[in-house]
GUTOR-307497 format. One line per 10 residues: for each residue x, y, z of N, C-alpha, C. Coordinates in steps of 0.05 Angstrom, whole numbers, plus 5000, padded with zeros to 4 digits. Example, Ala and Ser with C-alpha at 12.3 -4.5 7.8 and 13.67 -1.06 7.14 Angstrom:
5264/4886/5156/5246/4910/5156/5264/4934/5156  5257/4955/5142/5273/4979/5143/5258/5001/5157
This chain:
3715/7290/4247/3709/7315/4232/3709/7339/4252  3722/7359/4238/3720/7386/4267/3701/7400/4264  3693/7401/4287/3665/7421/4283/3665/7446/4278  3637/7458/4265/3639/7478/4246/3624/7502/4251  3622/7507/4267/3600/7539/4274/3603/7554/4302  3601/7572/4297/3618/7592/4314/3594/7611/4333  3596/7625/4352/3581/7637/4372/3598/7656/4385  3580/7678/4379/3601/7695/4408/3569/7718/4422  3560/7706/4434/3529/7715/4445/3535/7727/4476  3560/7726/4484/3557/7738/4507/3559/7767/4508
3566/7777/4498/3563/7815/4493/3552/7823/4464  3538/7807/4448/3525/7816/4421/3499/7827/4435  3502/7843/4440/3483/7875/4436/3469/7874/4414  3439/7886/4403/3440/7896/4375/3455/7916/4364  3455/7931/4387/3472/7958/4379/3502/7963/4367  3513/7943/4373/3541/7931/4368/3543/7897/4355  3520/7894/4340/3523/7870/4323/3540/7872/4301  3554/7899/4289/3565/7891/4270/3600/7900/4282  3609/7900/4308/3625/7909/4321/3634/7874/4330  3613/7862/4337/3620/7825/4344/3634/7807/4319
3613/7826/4302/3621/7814/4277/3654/7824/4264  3662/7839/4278/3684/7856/4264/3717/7828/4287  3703/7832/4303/3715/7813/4326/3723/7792/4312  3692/7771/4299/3685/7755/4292/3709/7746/4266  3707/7771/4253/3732/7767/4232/3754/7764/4233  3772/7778/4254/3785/7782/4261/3798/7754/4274  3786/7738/4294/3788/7711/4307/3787/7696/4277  3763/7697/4261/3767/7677/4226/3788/7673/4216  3805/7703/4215/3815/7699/4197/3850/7691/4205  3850/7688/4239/3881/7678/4254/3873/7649/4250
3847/7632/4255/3845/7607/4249/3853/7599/4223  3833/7608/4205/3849/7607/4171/3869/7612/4167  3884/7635/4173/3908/7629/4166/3928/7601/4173  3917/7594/4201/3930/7575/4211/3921/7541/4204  3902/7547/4184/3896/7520/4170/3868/7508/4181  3859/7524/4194/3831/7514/4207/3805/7529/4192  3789/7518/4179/3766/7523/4163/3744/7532/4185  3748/7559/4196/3726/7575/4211/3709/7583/4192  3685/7570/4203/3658/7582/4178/3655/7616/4170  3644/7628/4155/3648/7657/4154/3630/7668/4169
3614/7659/4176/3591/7682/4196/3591/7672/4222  3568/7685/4242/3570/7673/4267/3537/7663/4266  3533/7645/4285/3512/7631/4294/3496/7647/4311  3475/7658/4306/3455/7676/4323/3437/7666/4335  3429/7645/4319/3397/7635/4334/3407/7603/4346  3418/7611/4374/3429/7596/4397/3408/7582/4404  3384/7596/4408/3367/7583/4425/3382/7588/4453  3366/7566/4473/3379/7565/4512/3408/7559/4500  3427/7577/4515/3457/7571/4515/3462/7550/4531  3446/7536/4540/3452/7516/4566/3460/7492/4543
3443/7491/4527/3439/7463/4503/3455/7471/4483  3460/7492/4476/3478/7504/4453/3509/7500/4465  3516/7510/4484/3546/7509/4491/3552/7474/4490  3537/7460/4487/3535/7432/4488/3539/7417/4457  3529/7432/4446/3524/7417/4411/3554/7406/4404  3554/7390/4398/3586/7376/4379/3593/7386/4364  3572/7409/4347/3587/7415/4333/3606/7440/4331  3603/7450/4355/3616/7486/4355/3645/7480/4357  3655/7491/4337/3684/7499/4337/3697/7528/4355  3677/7545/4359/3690/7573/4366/3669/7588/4380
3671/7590/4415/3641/7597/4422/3657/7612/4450  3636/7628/4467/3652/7643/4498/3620/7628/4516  3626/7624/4544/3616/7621/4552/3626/7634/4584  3609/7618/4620/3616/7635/4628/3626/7612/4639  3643/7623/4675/3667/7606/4685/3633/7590/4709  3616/7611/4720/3594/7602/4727/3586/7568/4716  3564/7563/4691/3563/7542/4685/3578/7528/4678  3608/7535/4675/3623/7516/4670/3626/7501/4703  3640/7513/4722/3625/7496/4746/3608/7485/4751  3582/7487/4736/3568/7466/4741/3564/7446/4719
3581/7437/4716/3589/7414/4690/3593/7410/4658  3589/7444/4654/3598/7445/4631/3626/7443/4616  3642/7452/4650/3675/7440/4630/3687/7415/4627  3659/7385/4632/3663/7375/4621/3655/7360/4593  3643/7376/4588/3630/7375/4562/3647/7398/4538  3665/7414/4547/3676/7424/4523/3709/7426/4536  3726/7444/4507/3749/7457/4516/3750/7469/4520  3766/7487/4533/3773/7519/4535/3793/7529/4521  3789/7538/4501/3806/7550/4484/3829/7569/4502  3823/7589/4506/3843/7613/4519/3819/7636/4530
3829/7647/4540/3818/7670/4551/3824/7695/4538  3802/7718/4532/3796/7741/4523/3812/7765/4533  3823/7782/4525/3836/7807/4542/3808/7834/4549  3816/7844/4570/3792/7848/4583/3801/7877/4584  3832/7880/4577/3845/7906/4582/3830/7937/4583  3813/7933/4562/3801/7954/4548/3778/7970/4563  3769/7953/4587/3759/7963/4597/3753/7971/4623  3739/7992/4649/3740/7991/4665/3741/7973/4686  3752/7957/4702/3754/7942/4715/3766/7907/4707  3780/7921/4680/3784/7898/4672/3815/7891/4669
3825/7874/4670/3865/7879/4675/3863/7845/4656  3884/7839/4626/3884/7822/4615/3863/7799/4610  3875/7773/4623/3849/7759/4626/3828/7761/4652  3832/7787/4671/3815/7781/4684/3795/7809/4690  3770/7801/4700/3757/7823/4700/3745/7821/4725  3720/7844/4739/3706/7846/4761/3688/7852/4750  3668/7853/4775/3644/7866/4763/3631/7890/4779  3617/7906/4774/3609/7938/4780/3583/7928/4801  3588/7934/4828/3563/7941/4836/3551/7956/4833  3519/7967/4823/3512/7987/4816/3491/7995/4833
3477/8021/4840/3455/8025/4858/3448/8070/4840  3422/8071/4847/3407/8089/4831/3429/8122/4855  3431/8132/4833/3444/8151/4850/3434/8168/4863  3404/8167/4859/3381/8188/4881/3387/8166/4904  3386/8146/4909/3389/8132/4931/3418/8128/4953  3426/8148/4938/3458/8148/4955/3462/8174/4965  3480/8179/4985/3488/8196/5001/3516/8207/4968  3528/8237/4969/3548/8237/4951/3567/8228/4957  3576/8224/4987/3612/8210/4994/3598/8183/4981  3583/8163/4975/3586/8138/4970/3576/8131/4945
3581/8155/4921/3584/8151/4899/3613/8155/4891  3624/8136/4867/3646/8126/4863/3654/8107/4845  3676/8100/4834/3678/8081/4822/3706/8057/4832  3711/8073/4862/3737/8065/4863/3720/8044/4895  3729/8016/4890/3715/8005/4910/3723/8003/4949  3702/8005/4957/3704/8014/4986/3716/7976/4997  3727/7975/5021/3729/7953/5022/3692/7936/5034  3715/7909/5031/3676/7890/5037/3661/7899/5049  3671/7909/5078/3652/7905/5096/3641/7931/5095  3654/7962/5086/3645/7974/5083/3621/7974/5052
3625/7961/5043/3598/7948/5017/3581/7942/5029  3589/7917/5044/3563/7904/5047/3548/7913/5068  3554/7941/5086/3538/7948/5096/3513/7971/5084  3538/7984/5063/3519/7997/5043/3499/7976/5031  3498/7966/5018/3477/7939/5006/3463/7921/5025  3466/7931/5052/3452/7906/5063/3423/7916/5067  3404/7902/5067/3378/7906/5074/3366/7919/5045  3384/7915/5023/3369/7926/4991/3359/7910/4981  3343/7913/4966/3335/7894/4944/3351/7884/4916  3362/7861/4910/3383/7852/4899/3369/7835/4866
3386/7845/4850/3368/7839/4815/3399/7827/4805  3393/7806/4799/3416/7784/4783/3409/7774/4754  3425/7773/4738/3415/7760/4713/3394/7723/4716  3424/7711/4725/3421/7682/4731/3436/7672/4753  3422/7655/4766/3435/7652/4792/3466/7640/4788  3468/7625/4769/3500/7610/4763/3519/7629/4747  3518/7663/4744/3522/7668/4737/3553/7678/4752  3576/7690/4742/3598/7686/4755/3595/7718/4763  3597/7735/4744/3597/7766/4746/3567/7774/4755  3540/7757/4755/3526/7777/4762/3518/7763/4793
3521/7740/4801/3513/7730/4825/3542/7717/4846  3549/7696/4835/3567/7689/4842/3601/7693/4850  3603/7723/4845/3624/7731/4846/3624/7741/4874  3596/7766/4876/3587/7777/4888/3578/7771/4916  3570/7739/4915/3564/7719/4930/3591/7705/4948  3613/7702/4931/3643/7693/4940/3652/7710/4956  3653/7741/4946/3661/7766/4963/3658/7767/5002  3619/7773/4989/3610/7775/5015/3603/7753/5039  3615/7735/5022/3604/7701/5043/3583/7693/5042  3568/7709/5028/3539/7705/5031/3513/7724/5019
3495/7719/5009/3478/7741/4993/3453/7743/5022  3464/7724/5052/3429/7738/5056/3423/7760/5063  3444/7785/5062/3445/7808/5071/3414/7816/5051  3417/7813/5035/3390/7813/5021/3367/7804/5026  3347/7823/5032/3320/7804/5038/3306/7804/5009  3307/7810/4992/3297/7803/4970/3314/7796/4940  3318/7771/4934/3329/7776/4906/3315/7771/4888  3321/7787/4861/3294/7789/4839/3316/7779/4807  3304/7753/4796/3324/7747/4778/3309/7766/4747  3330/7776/4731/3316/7779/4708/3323/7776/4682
3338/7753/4683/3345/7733/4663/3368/7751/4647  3387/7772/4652/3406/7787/4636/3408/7816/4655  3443/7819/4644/3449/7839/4654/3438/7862/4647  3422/7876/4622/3423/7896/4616/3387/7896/4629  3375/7870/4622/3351/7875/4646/3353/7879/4677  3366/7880/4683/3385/7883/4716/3388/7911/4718  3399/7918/4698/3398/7947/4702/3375/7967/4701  3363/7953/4680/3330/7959/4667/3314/7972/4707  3324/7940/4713/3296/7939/4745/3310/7958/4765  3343/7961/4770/3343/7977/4785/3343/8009/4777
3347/8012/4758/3336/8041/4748/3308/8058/4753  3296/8027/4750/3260/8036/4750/3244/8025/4773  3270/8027/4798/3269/8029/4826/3247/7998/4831  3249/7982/4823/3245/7958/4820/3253/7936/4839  3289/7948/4839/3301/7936/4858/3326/7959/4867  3344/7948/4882/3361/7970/4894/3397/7969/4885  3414/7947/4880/3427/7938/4868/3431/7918/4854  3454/7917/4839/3462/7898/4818/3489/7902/4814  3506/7868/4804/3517/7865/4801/3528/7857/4765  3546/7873/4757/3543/7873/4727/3572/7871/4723
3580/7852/4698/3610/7843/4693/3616/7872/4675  3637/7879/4678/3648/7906/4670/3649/7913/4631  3657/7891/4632/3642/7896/4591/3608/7898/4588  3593/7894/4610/3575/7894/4595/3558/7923/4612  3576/7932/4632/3582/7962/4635/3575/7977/4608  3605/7965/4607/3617/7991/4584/3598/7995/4567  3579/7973/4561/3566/7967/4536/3539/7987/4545  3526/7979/4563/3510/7996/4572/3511/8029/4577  3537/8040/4583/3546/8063/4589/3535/8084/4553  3543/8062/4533/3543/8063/4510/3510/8064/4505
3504/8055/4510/3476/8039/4492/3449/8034/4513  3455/8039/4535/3426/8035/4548/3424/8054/4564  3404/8066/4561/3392/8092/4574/3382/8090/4601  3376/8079/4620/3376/8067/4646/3402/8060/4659  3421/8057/4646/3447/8061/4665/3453/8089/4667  3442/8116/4664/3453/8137/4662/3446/8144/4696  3423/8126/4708/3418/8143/4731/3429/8119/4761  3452/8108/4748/3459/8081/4760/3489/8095/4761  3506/8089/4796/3531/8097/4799/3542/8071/4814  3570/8070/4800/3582/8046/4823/3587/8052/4851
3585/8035/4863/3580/8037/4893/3610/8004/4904  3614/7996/4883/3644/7981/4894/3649/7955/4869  3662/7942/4879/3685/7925/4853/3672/7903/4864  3670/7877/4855/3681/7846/4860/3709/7846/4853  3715/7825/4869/3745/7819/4869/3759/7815/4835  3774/7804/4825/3787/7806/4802/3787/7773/4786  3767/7762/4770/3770/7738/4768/3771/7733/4738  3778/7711/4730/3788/7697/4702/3745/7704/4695  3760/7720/4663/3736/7735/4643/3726/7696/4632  3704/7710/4609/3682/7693/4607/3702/7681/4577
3712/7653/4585/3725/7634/4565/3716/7633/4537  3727/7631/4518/3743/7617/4493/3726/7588/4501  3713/7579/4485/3702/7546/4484/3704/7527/4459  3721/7510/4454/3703/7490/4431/3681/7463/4441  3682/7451/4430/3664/7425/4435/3682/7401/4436  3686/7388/4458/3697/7364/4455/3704/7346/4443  3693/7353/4416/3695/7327/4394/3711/7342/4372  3727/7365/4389/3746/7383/4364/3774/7366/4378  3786/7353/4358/3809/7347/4355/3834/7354/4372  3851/7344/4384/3861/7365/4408/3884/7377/4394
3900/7363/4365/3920/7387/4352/3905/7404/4346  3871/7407/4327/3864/7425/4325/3858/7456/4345  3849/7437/4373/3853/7456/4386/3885/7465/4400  3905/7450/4401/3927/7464/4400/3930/7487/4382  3931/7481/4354/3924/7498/4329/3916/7531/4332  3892/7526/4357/3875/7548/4353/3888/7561/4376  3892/7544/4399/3910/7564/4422/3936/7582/4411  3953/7567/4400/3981/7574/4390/3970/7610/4362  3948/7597/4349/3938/7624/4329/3932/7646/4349  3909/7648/4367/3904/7661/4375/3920/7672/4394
3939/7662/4410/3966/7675/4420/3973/7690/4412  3990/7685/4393/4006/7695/4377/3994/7718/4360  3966/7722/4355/3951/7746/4344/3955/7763/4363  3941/7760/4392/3937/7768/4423/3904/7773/4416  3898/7755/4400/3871/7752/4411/3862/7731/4428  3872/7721/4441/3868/7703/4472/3895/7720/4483  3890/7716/4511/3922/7728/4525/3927/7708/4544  3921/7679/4548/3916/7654/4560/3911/7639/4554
């Protein structure tokens, strides 16, 4: 039996819940057409995504490339990958993420959006105080982490379970930078009032965005099915 319920919790904002949902239709209705019975709504109350991206029964969910390294890709598929085009720092399937730091705390040559190289970063950021969503996270730790060889330039890191609380702590001088995946920028640029006093200060490198998932116990024509739909819409571009 193919599984039946759908998730897309990695950028559902409230502010833009009926904007996921517009998404949400959009992906429904390339599966339906293509013969696959996508439920009509999306699944909200996930609970821990750690146990959820796991359930048998999800047909249609995003997760990140982070926990999938740590053993989640073998517990599901990967459908295709998201186009990221739309937004700053973002080029098809792949995106970066925005270092951010409070702009009273910067000199004006080292505000910017265009990134300095590494070593000139990491000397700006060294000795700051550093705010991550989750440590396995790809865009808010681990990207950031790959770059510079290493996070102990940091003597303090402060986790706070999400990007838009990341921004929250370094706004309210809490902490000193952060690392934030570029959709959820944009989203904030939009919708959260604490990024207004937050400027980029440099890029992470350019890596494959946060995957397309089903559950392993989806059929593999089905998921052929769903690769070949969503192609061909260009709602996956991978």
């Amino acid at each position: 039996m193919t599984p039946s319920i759908a998730a897309l919790p990695m950028y559902d904002w409230p502010e833009v819940r009926a904007e996921t949902d517009a998404q949400w239709s959009r992906i429904r209705g390339a599966l339906r057409d293509a013969g696959i019975a996508a439920p009509e709504a999306l699944t909200r109350d996930t609970g821990d995504l750690y146990d959820f991206w796991r359930r048998p029964d999800i047909l249609f969910a995003q997760t990140c490339w982070g926990p999938m390294g740590d053993g989640l890709a073998e517990e599901v598929h990967v459908i295709g990958q998201p186009d990221y085009s739309d937004v700053e720092g973002g080029e098809g399937e792949l995106y970066r993420s925005v270092v951010l730091m409070r702009s009273d705390a910067l000199d004006g040559e080292q505000q910017g959006s265009m990134a300095p190289s590494i070593a000139s970063l990491s000397e700006m950021i060294r000795g700051r105080r550093f705010a991550y969503n989750v440590p396995d996270s790809m865009s808010g730790y681990l990207a950031l982490q790959a770059d510079l060889g290493s996070l102990d330039l940091f003597p303090e890191q402060i986790a706070t379970g999400g990007h838009r609380a990341s921004i929250r702590v370094v706004a309210a001088g809490r902490a000193d930078v952060c690392a934030i995946d570029c959709r959820s920028w944009a989203l904030a640029q939009r919708h959260e009032p604490a990024a207004a006093g937050l400027v980029p200060v440099g890029w992470t490198s350019p890596r494959k965005g946060l995957p397309y998932i089903t559950s392993r116990q989806t059929p593999p024509e089905t998921l052929a099915t769903m690769r070949a739909a969503l192609l061909e819409t260009g709602l996956i571009v991978s």
